[in-house]
DSSP file (Angstrom, degrees, kcal/mol; ACC not computed):
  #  RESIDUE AA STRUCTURE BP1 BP2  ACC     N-H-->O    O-->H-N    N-H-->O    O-->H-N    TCO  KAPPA ALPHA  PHI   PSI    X-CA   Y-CA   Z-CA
    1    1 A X              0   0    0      0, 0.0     3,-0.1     0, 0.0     6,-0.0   0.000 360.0 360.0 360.0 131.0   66.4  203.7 -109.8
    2    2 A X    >   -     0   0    0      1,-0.1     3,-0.7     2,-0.1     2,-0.4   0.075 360.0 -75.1 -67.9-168.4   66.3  207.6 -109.8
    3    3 A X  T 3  S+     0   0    0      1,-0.2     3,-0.1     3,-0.0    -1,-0.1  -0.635 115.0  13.8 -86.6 159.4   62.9  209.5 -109.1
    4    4 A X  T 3  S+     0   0    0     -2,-0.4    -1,-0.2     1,-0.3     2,-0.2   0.452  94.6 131.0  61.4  17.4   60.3  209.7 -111.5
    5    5 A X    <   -     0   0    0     -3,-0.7     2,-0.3     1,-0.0    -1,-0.3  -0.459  49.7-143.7 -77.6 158.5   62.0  206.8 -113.7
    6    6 A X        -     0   0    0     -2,-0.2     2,-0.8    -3,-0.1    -4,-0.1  -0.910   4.7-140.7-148.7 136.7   59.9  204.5 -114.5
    7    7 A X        -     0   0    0     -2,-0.3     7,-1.8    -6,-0.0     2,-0.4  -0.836  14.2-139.4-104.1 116.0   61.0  200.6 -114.7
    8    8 A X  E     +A   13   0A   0     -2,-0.8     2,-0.3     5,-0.2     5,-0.2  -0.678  21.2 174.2-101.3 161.1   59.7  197.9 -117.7
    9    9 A X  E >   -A   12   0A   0      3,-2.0     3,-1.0    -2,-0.4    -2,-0.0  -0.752  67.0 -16.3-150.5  81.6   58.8  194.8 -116.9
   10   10 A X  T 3  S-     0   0    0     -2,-0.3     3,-0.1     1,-0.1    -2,-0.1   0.368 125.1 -49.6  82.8   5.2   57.3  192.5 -119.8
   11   11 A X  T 3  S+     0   0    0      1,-0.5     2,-0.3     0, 0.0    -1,-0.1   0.221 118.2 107.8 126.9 -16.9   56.5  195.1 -122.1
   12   12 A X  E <   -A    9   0A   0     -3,-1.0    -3,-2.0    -5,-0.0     2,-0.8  -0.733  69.4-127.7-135.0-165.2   54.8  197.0 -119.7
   13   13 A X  E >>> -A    8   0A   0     -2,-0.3     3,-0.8     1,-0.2     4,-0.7  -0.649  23.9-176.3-107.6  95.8   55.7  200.6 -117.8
   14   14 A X  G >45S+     0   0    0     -7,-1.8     3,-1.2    -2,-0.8    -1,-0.2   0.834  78.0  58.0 -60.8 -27.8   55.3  199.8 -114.1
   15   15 A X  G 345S+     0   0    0      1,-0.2    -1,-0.2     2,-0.1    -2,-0.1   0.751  98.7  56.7-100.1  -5.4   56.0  203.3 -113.1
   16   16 A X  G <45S-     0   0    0     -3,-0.8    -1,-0.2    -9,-0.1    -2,-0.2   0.544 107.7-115.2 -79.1 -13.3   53.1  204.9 -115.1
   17   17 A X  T XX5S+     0   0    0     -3,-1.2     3,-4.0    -4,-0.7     4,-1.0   0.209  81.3 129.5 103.6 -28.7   50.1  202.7 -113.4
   18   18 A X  H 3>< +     0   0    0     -5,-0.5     4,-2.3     1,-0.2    -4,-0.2   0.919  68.5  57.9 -58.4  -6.0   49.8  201.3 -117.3
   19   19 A X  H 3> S+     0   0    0     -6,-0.5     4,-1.2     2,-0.2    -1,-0.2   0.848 105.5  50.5 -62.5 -26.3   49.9  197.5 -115.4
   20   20 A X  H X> S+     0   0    0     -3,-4.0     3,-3.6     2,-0.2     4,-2.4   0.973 112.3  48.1 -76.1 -68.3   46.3  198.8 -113.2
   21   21 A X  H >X S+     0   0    0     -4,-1.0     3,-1.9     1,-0.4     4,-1.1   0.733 113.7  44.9 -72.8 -52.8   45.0  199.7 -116.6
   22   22 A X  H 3X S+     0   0    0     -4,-2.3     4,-0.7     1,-0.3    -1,-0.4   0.658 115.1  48.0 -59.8 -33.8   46.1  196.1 -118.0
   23   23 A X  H <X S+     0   0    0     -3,-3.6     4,-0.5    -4,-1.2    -1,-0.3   0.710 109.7  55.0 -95.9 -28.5   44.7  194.4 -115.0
   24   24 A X  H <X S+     0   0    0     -4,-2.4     4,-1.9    -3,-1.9    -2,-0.2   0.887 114.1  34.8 -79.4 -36.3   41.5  196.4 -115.4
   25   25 A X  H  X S+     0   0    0     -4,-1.1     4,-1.8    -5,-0.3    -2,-0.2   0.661 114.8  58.2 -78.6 -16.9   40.7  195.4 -119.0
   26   26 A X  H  X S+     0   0    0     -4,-0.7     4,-1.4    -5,-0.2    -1,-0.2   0.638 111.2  44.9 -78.6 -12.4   42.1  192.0 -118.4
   27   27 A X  H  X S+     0   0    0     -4,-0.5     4,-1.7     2,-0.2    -2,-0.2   0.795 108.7  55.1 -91.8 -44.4   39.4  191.9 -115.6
   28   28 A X  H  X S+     0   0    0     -4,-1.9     4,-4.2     2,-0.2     5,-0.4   0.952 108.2  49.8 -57.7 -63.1   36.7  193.3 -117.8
   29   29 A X  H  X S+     0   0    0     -4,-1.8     4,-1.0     1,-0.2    -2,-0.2   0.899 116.1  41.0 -55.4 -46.4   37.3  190.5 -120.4
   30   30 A X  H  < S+     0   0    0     -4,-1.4     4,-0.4     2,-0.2    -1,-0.2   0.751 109.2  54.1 -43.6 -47.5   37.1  187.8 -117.8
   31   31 A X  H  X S+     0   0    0     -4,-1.7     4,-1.4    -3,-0.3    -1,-0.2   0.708 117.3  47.7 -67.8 -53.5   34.2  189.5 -116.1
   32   32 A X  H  X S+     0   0    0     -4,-4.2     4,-1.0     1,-0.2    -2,-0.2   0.816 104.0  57.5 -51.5 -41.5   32.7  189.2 -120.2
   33   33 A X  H  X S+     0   0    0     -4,-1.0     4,-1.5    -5,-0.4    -2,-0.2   0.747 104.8  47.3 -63.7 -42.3   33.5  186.2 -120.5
   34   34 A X  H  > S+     0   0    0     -4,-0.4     4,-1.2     2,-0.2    -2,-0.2   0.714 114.9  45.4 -70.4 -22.1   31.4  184.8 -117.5
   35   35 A X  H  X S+     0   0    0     -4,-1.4     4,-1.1     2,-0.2    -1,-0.2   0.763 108.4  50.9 -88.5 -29.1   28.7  186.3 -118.1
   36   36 A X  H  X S+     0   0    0     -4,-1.0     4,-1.1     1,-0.2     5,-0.2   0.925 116.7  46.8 -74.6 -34.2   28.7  185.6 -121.7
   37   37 A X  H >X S+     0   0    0     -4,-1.5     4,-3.1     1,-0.2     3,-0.7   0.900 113.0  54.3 -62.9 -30.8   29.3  181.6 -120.5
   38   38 A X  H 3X S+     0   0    0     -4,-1.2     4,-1.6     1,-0.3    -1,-0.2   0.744 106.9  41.7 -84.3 -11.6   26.7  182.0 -118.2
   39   39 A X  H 3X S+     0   0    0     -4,-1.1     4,-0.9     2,-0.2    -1,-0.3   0.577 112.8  56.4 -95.4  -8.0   24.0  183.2 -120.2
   40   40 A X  H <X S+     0   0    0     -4,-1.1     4,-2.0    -3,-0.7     3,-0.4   0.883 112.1  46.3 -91.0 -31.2   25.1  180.5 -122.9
   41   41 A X  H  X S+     0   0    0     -4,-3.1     4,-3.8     1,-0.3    -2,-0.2   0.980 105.8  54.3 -62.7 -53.8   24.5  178.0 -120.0
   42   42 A X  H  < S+     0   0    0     -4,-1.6    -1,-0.3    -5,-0.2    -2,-0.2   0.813 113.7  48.1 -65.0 -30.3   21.2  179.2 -118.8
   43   43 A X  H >X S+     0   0    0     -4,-0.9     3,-2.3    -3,-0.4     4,-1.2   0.975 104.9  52.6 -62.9 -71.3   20.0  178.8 -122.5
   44   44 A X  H 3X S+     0   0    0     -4,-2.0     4,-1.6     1,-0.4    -2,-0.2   0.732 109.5  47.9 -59.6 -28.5   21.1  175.9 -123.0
   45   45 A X  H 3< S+     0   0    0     -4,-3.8    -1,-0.4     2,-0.2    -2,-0.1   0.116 107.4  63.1 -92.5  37.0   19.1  174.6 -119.5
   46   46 A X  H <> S+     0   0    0     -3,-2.3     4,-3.5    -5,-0.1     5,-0.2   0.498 109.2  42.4 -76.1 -55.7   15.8  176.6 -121.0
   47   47 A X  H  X S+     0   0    0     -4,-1.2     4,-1.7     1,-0.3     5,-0.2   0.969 112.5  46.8 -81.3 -47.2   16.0  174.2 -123.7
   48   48 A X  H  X S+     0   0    0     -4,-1.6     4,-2.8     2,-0.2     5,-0.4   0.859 110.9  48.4 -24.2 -56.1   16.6  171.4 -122.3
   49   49 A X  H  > S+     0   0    0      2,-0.2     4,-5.1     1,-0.2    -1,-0.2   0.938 108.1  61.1 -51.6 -47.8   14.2  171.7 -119.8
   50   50 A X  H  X S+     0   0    0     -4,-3.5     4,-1.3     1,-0.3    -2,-0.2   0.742 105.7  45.4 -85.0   7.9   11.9  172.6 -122.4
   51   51 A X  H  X S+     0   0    0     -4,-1.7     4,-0.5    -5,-0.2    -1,-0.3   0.680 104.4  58.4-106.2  -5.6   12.4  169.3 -124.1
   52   52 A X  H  X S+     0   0    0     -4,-2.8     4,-2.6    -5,-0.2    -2,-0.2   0.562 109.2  50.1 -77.4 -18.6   12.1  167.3 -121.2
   53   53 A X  H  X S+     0   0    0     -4,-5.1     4,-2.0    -5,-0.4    -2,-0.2   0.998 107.9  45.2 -51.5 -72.6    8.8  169.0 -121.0
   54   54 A X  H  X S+     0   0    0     -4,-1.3     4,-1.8     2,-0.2    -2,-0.1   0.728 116.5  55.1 -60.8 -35.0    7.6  168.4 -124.6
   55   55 A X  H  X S+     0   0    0     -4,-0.5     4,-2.9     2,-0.2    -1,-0.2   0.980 111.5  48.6 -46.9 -62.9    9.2  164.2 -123.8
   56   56 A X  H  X S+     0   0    0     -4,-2.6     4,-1.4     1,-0.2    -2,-0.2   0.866 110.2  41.8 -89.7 -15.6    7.1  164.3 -121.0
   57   57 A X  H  X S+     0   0    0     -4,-2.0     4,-2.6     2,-0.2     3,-0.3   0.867 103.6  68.1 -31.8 -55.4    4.0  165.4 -122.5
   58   58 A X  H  X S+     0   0    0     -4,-1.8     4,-1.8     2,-0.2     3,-0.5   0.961 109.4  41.3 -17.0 -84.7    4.8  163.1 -125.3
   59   59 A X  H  X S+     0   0    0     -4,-2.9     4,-1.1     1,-0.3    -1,-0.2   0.665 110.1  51.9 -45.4 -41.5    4.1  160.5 -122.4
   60   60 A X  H >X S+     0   0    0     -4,-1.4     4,-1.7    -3,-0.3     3,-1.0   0.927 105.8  51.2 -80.6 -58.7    1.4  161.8 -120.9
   61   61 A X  H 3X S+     0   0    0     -4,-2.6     4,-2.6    -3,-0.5     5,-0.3   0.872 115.7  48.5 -74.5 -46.7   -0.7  162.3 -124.1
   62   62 A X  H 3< S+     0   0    0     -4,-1.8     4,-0.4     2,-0.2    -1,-0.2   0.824 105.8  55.0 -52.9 -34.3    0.3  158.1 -124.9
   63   63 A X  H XX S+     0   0    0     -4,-1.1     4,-2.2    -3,-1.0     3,-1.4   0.949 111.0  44.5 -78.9 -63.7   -0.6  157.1 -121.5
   64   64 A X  H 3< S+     0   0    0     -4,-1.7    -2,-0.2     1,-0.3    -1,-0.2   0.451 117.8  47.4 -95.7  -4.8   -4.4  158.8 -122.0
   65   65 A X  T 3X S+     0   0    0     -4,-2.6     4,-1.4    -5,-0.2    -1,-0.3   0.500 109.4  49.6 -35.7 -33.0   -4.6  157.3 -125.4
   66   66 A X  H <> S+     0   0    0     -3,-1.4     4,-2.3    -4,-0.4     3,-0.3   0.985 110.0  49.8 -61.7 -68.7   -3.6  154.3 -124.3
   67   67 A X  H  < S+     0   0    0     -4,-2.2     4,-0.2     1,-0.3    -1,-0.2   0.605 114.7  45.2 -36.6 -25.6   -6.3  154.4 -121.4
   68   68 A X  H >> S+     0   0    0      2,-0.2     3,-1.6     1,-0.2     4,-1.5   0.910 112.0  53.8 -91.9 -44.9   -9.3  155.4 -124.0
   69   69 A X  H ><>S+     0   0    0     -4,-1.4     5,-2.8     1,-0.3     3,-0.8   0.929 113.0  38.6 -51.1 -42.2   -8.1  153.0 -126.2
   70   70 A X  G ><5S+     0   0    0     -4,-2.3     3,-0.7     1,-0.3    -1,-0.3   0.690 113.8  55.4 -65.1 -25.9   -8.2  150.2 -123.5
   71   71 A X  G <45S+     0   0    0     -3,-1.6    -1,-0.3    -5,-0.3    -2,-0.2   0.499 101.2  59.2 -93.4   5.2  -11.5  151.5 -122.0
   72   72 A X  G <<5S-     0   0    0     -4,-1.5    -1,-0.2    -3,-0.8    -2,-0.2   0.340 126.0-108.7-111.6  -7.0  -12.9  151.2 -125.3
   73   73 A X  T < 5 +     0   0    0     -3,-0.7    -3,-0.2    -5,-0.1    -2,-0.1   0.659  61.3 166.5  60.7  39.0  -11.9  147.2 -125.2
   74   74 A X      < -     0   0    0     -5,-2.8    -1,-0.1    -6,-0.2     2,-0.1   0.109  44.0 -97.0  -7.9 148.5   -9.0  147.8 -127.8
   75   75 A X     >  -     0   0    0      1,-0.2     4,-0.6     4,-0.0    -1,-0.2  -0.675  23.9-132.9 -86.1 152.0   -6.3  144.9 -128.2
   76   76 A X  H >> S+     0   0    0      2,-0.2     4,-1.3     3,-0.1     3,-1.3   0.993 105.3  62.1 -85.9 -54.3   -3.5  145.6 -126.3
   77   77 A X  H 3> S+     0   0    0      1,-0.3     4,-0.7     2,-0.2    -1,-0.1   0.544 106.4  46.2 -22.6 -52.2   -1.4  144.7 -129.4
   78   78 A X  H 3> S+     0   0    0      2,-0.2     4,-2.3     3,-0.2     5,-0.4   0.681 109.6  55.9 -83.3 -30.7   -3.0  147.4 -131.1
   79   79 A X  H <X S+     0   0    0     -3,-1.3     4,-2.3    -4,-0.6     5,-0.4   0.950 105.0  48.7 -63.6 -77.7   -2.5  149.7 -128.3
   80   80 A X  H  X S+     0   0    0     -4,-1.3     4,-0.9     1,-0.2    -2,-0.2   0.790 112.5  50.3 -35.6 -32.5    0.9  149.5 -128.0
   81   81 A X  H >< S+     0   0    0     -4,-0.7     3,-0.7    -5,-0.2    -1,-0.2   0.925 111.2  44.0 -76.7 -60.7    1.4  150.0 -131.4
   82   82 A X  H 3< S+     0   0    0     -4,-2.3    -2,-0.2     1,-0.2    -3,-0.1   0.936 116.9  42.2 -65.6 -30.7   -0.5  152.8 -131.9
   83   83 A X  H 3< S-     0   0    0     -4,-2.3    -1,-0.2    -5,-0.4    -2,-0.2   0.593 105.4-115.3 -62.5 -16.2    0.6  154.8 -128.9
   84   84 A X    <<  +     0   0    0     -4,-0.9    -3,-0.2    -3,-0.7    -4,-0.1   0.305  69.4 140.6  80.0  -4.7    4.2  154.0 -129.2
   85   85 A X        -     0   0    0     -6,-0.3     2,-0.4   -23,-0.2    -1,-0.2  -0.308  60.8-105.7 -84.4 170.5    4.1  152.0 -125.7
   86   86 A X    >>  -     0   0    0      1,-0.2     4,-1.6    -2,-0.0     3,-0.7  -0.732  31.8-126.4 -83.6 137.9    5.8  148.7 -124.5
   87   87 A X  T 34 S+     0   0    0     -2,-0.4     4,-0.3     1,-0.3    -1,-0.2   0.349 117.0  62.1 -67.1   3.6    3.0  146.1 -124.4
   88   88 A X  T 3> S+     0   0    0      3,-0.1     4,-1.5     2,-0.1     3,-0.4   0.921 102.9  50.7 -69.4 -73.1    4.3  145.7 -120.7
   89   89 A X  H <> S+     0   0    0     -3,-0.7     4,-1.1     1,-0.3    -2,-0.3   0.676 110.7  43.7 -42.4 -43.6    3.2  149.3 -120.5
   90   90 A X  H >X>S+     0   0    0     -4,-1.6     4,-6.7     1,-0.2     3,-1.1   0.977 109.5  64.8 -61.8 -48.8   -0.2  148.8 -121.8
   91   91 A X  H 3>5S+     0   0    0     -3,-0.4     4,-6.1     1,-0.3     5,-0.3   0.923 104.4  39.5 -28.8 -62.3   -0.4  145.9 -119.7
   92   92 A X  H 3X5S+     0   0    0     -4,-1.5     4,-2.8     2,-0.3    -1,-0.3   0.805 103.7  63.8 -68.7 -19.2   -0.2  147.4 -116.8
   93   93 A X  H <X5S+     0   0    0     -4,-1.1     4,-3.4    -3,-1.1    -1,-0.2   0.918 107.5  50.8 -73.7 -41.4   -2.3  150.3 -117.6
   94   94 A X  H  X5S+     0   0    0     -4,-6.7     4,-1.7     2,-0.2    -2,-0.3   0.960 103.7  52.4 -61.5 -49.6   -5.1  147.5 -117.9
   95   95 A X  H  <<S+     0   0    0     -4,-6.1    -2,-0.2    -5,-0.6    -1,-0.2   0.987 113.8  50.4 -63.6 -26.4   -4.5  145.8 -114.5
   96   96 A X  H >< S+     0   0    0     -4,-2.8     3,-1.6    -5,-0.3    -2,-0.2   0.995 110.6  46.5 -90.0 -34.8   -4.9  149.7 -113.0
   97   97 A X  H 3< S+     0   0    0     -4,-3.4    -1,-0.2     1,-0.3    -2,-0.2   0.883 108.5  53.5 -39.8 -30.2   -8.0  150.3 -114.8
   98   98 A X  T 3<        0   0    0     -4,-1.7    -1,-0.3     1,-0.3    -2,-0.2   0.081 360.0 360.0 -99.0  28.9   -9.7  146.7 -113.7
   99   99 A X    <         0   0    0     -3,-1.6    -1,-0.3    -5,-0.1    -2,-0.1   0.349 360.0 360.0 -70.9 360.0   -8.8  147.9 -110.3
Protein backbone atom coordinates (compact mmCIF):
# COMPACT_ATOMS: atom_id res chain seq x y z
CA UNK A 1 0.00 0.00 0.00
CA UNK A 2 1.60 3.30 -1.05
CA UNK A 3 2.13 6.17 1.60
CA UNK A 4 -0.60 8.17 2.77
CA UNK A 5 -3.20 5.64 1.23
CA UNK A 6 -5.55 4.80 3.40
CA UNK A 7 -7.06 1.08 3.51
CA UNK A 8 -11.16 0.23 4.16
CA UNK A 9 -12.00 -2.32 6.12
CA UNK A 10 -15.90 -2.75 6.91
CA UNK A 11 -17.04 0.49 5.91
CA UNK A 12 -14.59 2.16 7.78
CA UNK A 13 -11.14 4.28 6.76
CA UNK A 14 -8.42 2.64 8.92
CA UNK A 15 -5.82 5.10 7.71
CA UNK A 16 -7.64 8.24 8.85
CA UNK A 17 -7.98 7.21 12.82
CA UNK A 18 -11.96 7.23 11.86
CA UNK A 19 -11.94 3.41 13.68
CA UNK A 20 -10.44 5.42 17.29
CA UNK A 21 -13.40 7.79 16.71
CA UNK A 22 -15.85 4.61 16.23
CA UNK A 23 -14.38 2.88 19.22
CA UNK A 24 -14.73 6.01 21.20
CA UNK A 25 -18.48 6.68 20.69
CA UNK A 26 -19.06 2.89 20.73
CA UNK A 27 -17.39 3.17 24.30
CA UNK A 28 -19.43 6.22 25.28
CA UNK A 29 -22.72 4.28 24.50
CA UNK A 30 -21.71 1.38 26.50
CA UNK A 31 -20.28 3.57 29.23
CA UNK A 32 -24.28 5.10 28.89
CA UNK A 33 -25.68 2.31 28.94
CA UNK A 34 -24.24 1.08 32.43
CA UNK A 35 -24.88 3.80 34.08
CA UNK A 36 -28.26 4.24 32.80
CA UNK A 37 -28.83 0.17 33.96
CA UNK A 38 -27.31 0.97 37.05
CA UNK A 39 -29.32 3.73 38.12
CA UNK A 40 -32.44 1.80 36.90
CA UNK A 41 -31.25 -1.03 39.27
CA UNK A 42 -30.52 1.10 42.30
CA UNK A 43 -34.22 2.41 41.93
CA UNK A 44 -35.61 -0.46 41.60
CA UNK A 45 -33.66 -1.70 45.18
CA UNK A 46 -35.02 1.83 46.76
CA UNK A 47 -38.36 0.50 46.20
CA UNK A 48 -38.14 -2.50 47.12
CA UNK A 49 -36.50 -1.98 50.15
CA UNK A 50 -39.02 0.51 50.69
CA UNK A 51 -41.74 -1.98 50.54
CA UNK A 52 -40.20 -4.39 52.60
CA UNK A 53 -40.21 -1.65 55.05
CA UNK A 54 -43.85 -0.58 54.81
CA UNK A 55 -44.53 -5.04 54.97
CA UNK A 56 -42.70 -4.90 57.88
CA UNK A 57 -44.33 -2.16 59.57
CA UNK A 58 -47.47 -3.64 58.40
CA UNK A 59 -46.36 -6.40 60.96
CA UNK A 60 -45.20 -4.61 63.53
CA UNK A 61 -48.31 -2.40 63.88
CA UNK A 62 -50.50 -6.10 63.93
CA UNK A 63 -48.31 -7.60 66.42
CA UNK A 64 -49.05 -4.32 68.97
CA UNK A 65 -52.63 -4.52 68.17
CA UNK A 66 -52.70 -7.83 68.66
CA UNK A 67 -50.92 -7.47 72.07
CA UNK A 68 -53.49 -4.59 73.33
CA UNK A 69 -56.13 -6.52 72.13
CA UNK A 70 -55.08 -9.61 74.09
CA UNK A 71 -54.03 -7.55 77.22
CA UNK A 72 -57.45 -6.21 77.09
CA UNK A 73 -58.77 -10.09 77.50
CA UNK A 74 -60.00 -10.10 73.74
CA UNK A 75 -60.93 -13.59 72.09
CA UNK A 76 -58.18 -14.74 70.27
CA UNK A 77 -60.69 -15.47 67.40
CA UNK A 78 -61.41 -11.99 67.29
CA UNK A 79 -57.84 -11.04 67.39
CA UNK A 80 -56.77 -12.84 64.63
CA UNK A 81 -59.39 -11.61 62.65
CA UNK A 82 -59.08 -8.26 63.26
CA UNK A 83 -55.38 -7.90 62.99
CA UNK A 84 -54.97 -10.07 60.00
CA UNK A 85 -52.86 -12.69 62.07
CA UNK A 86 -52.75 -16.65 62.09
CA UNK A 87 -54.58 -17.71 65.35
CA UNK A 88 -51.20 -19.63 65.79
CA UNK A 89 -49.73 -16.21 65.78
CA UNK A 90 -52.02 -14.75 68.38
CA UNK A 91 -51.53 -17.80 70.26
CA UNK A 92 -48.30 -17.42 70.84
CA UNK A 93 -48.33 -13.84 71.47
CA UNK A 94 -50.56 -14.88 74.51
CA UNK A 95 -48.26 -17.60 75.96
CA UNK A 96 -45.36 -14.57 75.78
CA UNK A 97 -47.44 -12.18 77.49
CA UNK A 98 -48.57 -14.90 80.50
CA UNK A 99 -44.83 -15.23 80.77
Amino acid sequence: MAHGASRKTGGRDEGSGTPRIWLRKELRQVSKMAQELYEEGREEGREEGREEGREEGEAKKAVAIARAMLAKGLDLALTAEVTGLSRDAVERLRGQAAN
